[in-house]
C-alpha positions as CSV (number, residue, x, y, z in Angstrom):
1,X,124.4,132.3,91.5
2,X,122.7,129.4,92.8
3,X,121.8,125.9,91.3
4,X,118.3,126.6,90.5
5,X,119.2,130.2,88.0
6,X,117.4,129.9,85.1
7,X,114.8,127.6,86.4
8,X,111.0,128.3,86.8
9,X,108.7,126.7,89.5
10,X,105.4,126.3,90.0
11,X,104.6,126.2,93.3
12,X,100.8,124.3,94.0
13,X,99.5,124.7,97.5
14,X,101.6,127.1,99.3
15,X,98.7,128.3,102.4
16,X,100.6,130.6,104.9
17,X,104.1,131.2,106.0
18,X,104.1,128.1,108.5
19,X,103.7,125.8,105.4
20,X,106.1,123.6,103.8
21,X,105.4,124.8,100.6
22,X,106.7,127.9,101.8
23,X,109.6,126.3,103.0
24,X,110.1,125.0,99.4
25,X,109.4,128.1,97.5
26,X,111.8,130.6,100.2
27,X,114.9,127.6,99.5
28,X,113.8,127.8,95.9
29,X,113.7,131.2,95.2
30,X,117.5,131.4,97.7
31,X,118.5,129.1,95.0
32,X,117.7,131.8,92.0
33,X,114.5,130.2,90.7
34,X,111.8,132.3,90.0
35,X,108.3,131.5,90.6
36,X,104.1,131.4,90.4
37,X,102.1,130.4,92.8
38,X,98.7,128.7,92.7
39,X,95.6,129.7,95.3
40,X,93.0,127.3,96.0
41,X,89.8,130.1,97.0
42,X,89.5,133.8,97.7
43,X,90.0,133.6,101.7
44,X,93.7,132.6,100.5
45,X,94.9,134.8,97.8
46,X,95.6,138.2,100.2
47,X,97.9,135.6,101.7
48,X,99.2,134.2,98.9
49,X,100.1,138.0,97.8
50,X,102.0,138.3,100.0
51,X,103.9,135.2,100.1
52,X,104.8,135.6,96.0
53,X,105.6,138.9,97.0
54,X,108.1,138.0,99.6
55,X,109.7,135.4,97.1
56,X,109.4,138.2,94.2
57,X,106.6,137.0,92.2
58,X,103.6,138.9,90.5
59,X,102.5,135.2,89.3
60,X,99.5,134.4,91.3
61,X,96.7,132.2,89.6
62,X,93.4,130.9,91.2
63,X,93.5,126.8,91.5
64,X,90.6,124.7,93.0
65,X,92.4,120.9,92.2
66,X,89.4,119.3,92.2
67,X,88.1,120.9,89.1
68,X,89.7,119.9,85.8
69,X,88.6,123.1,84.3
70,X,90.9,125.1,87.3
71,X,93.6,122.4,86.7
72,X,94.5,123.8,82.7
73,X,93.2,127.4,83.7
74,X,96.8,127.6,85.7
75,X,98.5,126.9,82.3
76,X,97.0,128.7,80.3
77,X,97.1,131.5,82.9
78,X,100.7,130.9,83.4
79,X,101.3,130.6,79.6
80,X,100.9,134.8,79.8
81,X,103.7,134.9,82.1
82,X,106.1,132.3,80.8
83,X,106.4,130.3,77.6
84,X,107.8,127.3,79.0
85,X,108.8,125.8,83.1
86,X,111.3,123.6,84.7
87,X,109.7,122.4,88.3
88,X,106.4,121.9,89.7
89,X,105.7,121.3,93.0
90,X,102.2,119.5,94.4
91,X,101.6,120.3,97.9
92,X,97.7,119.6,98.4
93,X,96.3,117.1,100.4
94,X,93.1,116.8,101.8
95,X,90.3,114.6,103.8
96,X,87.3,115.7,105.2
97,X,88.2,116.2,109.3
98,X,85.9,113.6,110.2
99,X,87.5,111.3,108.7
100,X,90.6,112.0,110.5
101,X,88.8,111.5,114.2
102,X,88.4,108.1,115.7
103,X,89.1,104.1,114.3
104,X,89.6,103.8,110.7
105,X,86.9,101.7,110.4
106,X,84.5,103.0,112.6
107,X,84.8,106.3,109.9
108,X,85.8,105.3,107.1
109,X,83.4,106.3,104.2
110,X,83.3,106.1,100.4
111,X,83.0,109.8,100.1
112,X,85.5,110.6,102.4
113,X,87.9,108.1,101.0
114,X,86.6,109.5,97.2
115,X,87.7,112.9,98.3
116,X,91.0,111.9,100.1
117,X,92.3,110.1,96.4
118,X,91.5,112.9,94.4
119,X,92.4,116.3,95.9
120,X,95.7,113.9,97.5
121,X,96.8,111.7,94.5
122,X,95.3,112.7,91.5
123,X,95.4,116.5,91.5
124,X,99.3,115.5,90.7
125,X,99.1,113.6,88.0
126,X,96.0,116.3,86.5
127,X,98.1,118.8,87.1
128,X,101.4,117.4,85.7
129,X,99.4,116.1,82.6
130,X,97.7,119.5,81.7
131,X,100.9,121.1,82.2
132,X,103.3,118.8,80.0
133,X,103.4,121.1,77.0
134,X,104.7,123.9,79.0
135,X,107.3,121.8,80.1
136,X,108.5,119.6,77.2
137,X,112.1,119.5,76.3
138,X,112.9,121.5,79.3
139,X,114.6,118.3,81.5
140,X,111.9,119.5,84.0
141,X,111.2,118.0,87.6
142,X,108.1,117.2,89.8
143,X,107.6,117.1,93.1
144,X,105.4,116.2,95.8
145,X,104.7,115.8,99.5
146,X,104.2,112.5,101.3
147,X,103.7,111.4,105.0
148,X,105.2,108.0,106.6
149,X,101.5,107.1,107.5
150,X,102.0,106.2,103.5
151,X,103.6,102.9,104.7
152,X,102.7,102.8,108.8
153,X,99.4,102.4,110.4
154,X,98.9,105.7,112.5
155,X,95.9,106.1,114.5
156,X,93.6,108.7,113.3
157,X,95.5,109.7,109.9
158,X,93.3,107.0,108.6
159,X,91.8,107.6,105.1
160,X,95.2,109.9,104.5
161,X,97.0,107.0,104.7
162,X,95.8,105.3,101.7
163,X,95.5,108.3,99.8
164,X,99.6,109.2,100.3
165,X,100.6,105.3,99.8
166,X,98.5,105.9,96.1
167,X,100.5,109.6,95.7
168,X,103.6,107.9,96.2
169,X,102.4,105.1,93.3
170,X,101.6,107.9,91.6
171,X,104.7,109.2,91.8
172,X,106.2,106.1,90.6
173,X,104.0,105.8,87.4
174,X,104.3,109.0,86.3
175,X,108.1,108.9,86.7
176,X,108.0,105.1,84.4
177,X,106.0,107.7,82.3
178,X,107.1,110.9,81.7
179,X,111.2,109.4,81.9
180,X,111.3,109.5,78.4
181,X,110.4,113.1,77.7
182,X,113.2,114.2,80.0
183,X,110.7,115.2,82.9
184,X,112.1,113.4,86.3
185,X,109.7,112.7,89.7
186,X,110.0,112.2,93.1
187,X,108.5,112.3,96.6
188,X,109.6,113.9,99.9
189,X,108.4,112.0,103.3
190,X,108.1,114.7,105.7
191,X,108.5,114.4,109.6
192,X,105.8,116.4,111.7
193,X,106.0,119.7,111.3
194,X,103.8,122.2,113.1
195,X,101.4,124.0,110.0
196,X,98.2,124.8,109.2
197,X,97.2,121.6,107.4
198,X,98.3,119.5,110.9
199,X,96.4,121.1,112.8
200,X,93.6,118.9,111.6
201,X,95.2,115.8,112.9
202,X,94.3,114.6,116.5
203,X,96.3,114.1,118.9
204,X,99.3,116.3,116.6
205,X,101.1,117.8,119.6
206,X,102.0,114.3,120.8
207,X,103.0,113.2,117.5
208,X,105.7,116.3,117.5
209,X,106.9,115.3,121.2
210,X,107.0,111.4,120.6
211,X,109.2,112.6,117.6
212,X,111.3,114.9,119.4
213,X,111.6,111.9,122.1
214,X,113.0,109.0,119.9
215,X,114.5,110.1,116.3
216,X,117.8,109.6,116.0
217,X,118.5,113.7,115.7
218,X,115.9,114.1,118.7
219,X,114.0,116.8,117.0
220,X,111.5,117.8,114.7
221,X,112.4,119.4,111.3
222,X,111.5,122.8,109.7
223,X,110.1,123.5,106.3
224,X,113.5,125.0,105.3
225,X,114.7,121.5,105.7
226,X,112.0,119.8,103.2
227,X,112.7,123.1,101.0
228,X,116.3,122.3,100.7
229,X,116.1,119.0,99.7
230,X,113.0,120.1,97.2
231,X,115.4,122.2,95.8
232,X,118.2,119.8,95.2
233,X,115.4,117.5,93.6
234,X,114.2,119.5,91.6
235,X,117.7,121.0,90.4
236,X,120.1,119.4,88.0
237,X,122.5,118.0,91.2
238,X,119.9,115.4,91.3
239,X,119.4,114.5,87.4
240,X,119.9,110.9,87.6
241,X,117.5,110.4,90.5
242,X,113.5,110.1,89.4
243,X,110.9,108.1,91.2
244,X,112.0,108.2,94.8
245,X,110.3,109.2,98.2
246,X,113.5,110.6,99.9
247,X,112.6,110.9,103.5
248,X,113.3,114.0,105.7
249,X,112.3,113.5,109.1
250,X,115.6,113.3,111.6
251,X,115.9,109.4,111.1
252,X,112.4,108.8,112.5
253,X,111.9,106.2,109.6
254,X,114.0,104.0,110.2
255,X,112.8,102.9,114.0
256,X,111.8,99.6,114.1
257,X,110.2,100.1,117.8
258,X,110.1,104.1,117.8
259,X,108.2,103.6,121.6
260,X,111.0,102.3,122.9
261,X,113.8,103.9,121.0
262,X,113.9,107.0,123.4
263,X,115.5,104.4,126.2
């Protein structure tokens, strides 16, 4: 029996098998969770299927994050299925590609940085707050997905930047807020890891070999590894922990010159 039996998870954002949200829902469900997914459009849900499928799920529900009405359609949806669950888990984040090309300020615009806040920091917050009933009294954990460019300047994550540095405030609000109702959350720093959503960043390949070049562990890490310690957050192991980015990345975080760290 594992550590998450008797848990429920939503998972929000899982794409395609390469994703870390898969990673977190395969370590989940390992773990004895069971679980519902969340598909953003129609080009995703064959995919999606197949995924809940694999994880042995029937709980598939349409979820656009930028529209409030999708946001409390999941619940409601997922209030057929279960009367109450434990863990959800944001993975959405999103900027427009051309803002993610070229000097910050060169592209920066106020729609693009609109759009990066919203689908990237707020959907977590909307989607925790429309979902609070379902969880209440339950000792329930959230979690989301964060990137070190939350706290670095990295050429040409740009706008993404700002957008996971307000997630991970996020993150620390809602944990100040939703403490008292039992209801811990936290944040997972990811190291680059090959999926679809990377492959809008520039320059991405690099990134992976600079990595594999100077962290302390002199690799990259796999989505297994963010889904393990997902699964420990989310589980009762970690009850006294709320509020937290926990980094998993092979050490890469703590370089202070990462350029010349390879020696």
């Amino acid at each position: 029996m594992g550590f998450l039996a008797g848990k429920r998870a939503l998972i929000v954002g899982v794409a395609s098998p390469r994703s870390i949200a898969w990673g977190i829902a395969e370590a989940m469900r390992d773990q004895g969770a069971e679980l519902a997914y969340t598909y953003q459009n129609e080009k995703l849900l064959s995919r999606v299927e197949k995924i809940a499928a694999d994880t042995g799920s029937r709980i598939v529900i349409p979820c656009d994050v930028a529209s409030d009405e999708d946001i409390y359609n999941v619940f409601a949806e997922l209030n057929k299925h279960w009367d109450s669950y434990d863990i959800l888990v944001h993975s959405v984040g999103f900027a427009p590609r051309e803002q993610l090309e070229g000097d910050y300020m060169d592209v920066i615009t106020r729609e693009g940085f609109q759009i990066a806040h919203d689908i990237s920091s707020y959907s977590f917050a909307g989607l925790a707050k429309a979902g609070l009933s379902m969880m209440q009294g339950r000792d329930g954990a959230m979690l989301t997905l964060t990137y070190m460019g939350s706290v670095r300047a990295l050429k040409s994550y740009n706008v993404m930047g700002l957008a996971k540095a307000s997630l991970e405030a996020n993150v620390r609000y809602m944990a100040q807020s939703l403490g008292p109702k039992g209801i811990r959350v936290n944040a997972i720093s990811a190291g680059p890891i090959k999926t679809l959503a990377a492959a809008g960043i520039s320059d991405f390949r690099k990134m992976l070999s600079h990595v594999e070049g100077t962290a302390p562990m002199r690799r990259t890490i796999t989505p297994r590894e963010v889904g393990d310690v997902a699964a420990f957050l989310c589980s009762d192991l970690a009850s006294g922990v709320t509020g937290e980015t926990t980094f998993v990345d092979a050490g890469y975080n703590i370089l202070g010159m990462p350029e010349l760290a390879g020696g």
